[in-house]
mmCIF file of the C-alpha atoms, coordinates in Angstrom:
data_MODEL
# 
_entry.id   MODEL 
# 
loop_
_atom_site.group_PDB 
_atom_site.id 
_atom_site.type_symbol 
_atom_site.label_atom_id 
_atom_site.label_alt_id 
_atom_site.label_comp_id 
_atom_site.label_asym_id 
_atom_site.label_entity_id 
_atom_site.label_seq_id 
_atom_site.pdbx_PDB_ins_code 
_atom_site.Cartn_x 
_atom_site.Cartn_y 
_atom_site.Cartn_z 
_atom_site.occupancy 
_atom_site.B_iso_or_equiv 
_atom_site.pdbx_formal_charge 
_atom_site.auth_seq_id 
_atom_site.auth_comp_id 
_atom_site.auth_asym_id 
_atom_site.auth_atom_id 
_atom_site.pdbx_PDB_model_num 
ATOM 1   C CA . UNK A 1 1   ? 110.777 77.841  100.360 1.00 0.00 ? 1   UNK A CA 1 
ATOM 2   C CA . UNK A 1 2   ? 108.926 80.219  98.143  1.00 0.00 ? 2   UNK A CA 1 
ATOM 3   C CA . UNK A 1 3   ? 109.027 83.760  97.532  1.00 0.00 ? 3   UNK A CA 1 
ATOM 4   C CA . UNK A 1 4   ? 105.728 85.755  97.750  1.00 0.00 ? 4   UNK A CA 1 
ATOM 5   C CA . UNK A 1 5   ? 105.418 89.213  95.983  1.00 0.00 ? 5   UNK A CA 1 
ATOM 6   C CA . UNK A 1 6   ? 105.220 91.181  99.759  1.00 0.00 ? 6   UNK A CA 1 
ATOM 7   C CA . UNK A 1 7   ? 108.590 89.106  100.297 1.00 0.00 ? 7   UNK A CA 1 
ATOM 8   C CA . UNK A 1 8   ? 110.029 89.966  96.370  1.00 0.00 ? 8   UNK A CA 1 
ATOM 9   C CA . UNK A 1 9   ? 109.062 93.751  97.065  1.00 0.00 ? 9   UNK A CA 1 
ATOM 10  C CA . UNK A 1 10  ? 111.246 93.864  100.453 1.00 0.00 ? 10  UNK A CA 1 
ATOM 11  C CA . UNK A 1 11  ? 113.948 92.093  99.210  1.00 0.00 ? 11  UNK A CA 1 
ATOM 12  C CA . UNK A 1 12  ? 114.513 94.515  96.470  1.00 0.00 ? 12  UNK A CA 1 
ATOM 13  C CA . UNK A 1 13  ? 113.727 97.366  98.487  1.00 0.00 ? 13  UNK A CA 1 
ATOM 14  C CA . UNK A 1 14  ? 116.236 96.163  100.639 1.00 0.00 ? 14  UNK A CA 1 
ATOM 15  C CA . UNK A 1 15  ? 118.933 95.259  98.067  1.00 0.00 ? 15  UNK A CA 1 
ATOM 16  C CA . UNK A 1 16  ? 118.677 97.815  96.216  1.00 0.00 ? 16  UNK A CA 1 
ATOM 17  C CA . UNK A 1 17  ? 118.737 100.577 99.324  1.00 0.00 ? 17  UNK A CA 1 
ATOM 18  C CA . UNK A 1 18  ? 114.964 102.219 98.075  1.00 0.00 ? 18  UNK A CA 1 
ATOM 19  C CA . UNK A 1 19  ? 111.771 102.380 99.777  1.00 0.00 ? 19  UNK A CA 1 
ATOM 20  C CA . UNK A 1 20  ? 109.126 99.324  99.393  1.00 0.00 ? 20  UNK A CA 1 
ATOM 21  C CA . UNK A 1 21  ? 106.598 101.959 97.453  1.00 0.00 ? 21  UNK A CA 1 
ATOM 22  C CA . UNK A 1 22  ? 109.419 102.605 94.935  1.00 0.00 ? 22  UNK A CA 1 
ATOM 23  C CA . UNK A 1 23  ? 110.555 99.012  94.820  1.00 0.00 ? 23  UNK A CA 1 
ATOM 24  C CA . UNK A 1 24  ? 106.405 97.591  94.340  1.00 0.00 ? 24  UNK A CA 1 
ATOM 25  C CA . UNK A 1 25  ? 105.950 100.276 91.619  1.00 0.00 ? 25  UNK A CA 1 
ATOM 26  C CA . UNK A 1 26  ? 108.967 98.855  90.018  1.00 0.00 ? 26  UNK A CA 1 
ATOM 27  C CA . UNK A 1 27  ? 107.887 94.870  90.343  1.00 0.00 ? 27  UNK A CA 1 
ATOM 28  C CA . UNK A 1 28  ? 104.689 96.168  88.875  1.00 0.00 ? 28  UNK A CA 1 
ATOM 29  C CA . UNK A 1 29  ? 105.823 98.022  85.971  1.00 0.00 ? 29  UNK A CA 1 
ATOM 30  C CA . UNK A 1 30  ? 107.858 94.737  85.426  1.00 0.00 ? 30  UNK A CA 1 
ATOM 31  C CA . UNK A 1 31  ? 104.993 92.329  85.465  1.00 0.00 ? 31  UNK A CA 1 
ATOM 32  C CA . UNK A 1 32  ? 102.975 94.631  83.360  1.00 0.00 ? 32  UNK A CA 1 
ATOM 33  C CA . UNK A 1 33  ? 105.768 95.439  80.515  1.00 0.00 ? 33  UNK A CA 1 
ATOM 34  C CA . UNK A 1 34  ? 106.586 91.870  80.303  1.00 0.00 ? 34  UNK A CA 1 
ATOM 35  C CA . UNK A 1 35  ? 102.809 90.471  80.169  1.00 0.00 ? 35  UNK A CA 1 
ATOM 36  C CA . UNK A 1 36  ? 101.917 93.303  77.555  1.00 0.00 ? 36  UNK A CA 1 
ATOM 37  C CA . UNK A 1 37  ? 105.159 92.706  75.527  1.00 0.00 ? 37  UNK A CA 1 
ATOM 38  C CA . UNK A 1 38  ? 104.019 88.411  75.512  1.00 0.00 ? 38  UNK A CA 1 
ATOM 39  C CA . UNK A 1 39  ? 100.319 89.704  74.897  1.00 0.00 ? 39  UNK A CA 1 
ATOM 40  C CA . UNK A 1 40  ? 101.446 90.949  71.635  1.00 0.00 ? 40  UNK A CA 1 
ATOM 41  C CA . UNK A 1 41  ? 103.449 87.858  70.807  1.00 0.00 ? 41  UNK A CA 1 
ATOM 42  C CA . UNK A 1 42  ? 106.749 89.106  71.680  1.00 0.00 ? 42  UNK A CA 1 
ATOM 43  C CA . UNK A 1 43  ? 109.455 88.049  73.786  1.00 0.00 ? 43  UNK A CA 1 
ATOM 44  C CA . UNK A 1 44  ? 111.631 89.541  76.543  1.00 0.00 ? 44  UNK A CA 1 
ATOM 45  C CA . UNK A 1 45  ? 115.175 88.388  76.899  1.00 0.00 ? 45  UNK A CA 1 
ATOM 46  C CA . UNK A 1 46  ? 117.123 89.328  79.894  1.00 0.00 ? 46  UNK A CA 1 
ATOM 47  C CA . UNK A 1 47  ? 120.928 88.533  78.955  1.00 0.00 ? 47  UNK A CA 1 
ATOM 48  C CA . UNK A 1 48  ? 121.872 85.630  81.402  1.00 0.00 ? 48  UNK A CA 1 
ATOM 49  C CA . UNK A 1 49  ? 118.813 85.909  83.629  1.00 0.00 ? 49  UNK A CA 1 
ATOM 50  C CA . UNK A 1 50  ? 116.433 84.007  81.112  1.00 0.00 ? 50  UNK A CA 1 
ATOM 51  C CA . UNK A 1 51  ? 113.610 84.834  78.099  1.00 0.00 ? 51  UNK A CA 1 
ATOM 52  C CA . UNK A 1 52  ? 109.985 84.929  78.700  1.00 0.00 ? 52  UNK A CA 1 
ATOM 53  C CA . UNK A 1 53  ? 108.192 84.005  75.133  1.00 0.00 ? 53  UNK A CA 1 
ATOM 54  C CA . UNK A 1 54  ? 105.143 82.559  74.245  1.00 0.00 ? 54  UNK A CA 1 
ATOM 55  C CA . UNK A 1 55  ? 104.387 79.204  72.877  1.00 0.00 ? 55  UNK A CA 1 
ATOM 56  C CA . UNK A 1 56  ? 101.213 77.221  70.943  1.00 0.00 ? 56  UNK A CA 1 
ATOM 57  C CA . UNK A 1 57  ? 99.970  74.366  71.943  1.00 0.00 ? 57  UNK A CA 1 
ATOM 58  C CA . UNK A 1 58  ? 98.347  71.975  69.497  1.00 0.00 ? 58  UNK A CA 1 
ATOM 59  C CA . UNK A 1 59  ? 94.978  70.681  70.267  1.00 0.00 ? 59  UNK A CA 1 
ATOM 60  C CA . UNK A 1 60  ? 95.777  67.415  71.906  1.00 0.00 ? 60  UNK A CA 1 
ATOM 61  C CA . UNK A 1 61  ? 93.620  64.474  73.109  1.00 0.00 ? 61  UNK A CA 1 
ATOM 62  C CA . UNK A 1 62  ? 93.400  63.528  76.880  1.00 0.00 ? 62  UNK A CA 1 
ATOM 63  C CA . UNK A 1 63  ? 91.898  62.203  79.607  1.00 0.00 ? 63  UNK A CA 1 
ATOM 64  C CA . UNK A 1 64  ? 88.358  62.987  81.393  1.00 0.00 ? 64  UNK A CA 1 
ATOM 65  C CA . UNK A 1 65  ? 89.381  63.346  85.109  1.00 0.00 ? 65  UNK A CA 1 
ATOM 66  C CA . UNK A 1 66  ? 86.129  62.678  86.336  1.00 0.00 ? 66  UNK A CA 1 
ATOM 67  C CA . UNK A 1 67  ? 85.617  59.423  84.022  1.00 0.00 ? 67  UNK A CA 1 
ATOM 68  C CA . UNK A 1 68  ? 89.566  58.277  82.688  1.00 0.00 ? 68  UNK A CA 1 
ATOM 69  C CA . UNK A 1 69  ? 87.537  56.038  80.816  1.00 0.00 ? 69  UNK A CA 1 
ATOM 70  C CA . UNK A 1 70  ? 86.367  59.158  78.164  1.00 0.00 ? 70  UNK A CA 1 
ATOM 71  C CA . UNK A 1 71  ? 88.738  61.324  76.423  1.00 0.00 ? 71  UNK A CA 1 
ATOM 72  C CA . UNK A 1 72  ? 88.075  64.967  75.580  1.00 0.00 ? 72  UNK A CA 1 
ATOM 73  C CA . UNK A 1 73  ? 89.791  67.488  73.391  1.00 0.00 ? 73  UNK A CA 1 
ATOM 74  C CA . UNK A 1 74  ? 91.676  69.771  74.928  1.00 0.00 ? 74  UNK A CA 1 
ATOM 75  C CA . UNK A 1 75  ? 92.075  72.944  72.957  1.00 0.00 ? 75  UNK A CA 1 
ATOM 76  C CA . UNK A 1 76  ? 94.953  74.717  70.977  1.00 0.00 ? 76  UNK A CA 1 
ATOM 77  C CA . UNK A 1 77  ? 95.987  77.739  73.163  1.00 0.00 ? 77  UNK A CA 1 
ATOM 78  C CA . UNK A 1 78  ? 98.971  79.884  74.047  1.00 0.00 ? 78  UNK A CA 1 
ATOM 79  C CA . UNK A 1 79  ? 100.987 80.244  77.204  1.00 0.00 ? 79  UNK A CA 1 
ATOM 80  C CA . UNK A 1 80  ? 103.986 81.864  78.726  1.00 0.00 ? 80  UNK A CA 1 
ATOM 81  C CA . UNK A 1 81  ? 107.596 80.310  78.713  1.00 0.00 ? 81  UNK A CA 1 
ATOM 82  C CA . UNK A 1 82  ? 110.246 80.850  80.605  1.00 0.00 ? 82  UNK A CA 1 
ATOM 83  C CA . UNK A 1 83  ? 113.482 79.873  79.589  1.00 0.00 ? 83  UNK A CA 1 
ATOM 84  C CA . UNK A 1 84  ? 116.243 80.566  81.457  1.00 0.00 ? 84  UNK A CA 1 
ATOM 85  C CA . UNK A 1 85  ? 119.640 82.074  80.420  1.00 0.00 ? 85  UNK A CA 1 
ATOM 86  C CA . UNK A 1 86  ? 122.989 80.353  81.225  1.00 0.00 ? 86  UNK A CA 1 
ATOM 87  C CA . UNK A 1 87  ? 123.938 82.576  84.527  1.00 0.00 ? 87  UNK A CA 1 
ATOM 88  C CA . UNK A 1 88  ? 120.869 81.543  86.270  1.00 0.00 ? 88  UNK A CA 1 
ATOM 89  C CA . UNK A 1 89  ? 121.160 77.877  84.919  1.00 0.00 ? 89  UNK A CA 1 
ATOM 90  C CA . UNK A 1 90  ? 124.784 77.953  86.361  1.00 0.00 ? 90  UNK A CA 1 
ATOM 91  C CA . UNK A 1 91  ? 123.839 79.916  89.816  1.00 0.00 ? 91  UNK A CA 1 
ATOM 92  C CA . UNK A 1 92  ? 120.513 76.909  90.061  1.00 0.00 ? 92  UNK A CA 1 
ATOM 93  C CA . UNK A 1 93  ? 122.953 74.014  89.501  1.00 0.00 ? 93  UNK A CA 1 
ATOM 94  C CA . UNK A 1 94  ? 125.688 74.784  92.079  1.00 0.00 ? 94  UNK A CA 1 
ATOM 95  C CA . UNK A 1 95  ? 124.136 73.047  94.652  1.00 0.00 ? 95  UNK A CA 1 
ATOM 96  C CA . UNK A 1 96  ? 122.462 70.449  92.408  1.00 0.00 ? 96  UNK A CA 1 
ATOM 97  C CA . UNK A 1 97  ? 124.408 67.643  93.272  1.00 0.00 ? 97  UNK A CA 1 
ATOM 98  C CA . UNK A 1 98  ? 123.907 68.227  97.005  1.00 0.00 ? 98  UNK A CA 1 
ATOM 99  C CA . UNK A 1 99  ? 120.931 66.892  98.442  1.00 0.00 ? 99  UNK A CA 1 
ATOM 100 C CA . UNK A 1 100 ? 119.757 67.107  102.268 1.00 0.00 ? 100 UNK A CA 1 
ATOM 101 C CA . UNK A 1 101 ? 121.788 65.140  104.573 1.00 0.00 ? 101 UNK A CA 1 
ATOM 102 C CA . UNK A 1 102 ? 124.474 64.607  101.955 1.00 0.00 ? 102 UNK A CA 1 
ATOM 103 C CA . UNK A 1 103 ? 127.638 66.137  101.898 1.00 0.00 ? 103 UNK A CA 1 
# 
């Protein structure tokens, strides 16, 4: 199952006993803080939830989709990491060794 942004927003709202406007304005602000702070080449770090940071790529060699027999150069470029922090890691793994049907 996924969680959409309507479905984030409500969930907050909800858990945190404030109206959806209040609780969207807040996702927002998040979202934009955090992309501004990794546009800059910084990093946010939320004690045991996880860091976001950005990363560069090297320029790389791969494979043409359309024809695998050519290669093409993919560029350098920068992206977004997340990594998370040992809380979340912990909360994610409880139920790792449980799979469907298995008890």
């Amino acid at each position: 199952m996924a969680l959409n942004k309507a479905q984030l927003v409500s969930e907050i709202a909800k858990r945190a006993e404030i109206k959806k406007g209040d609780a969207e304005k807040a996702v927002n602000a998040f979202v934009e803080v955090v992309s501004d702070e990794l546009a800059k080449g910084g990093k946010v770090t939320l004690v045991g939830f996880g860091t976001f940071s950005v990363i560069e790529k090297k320029e790389r060699t791969g494979i043409n989709p359309r024809d695998p027999k050519k290669t093409i150069k993919i560029p350098a470029r920068k992206t977004a990491k997340f990594k998370p922090g040992k809380s979340l890691r912990e909360k994610v793994n409880v139920n790792a060794g449980k799979k469907k049907g298995k008890k």
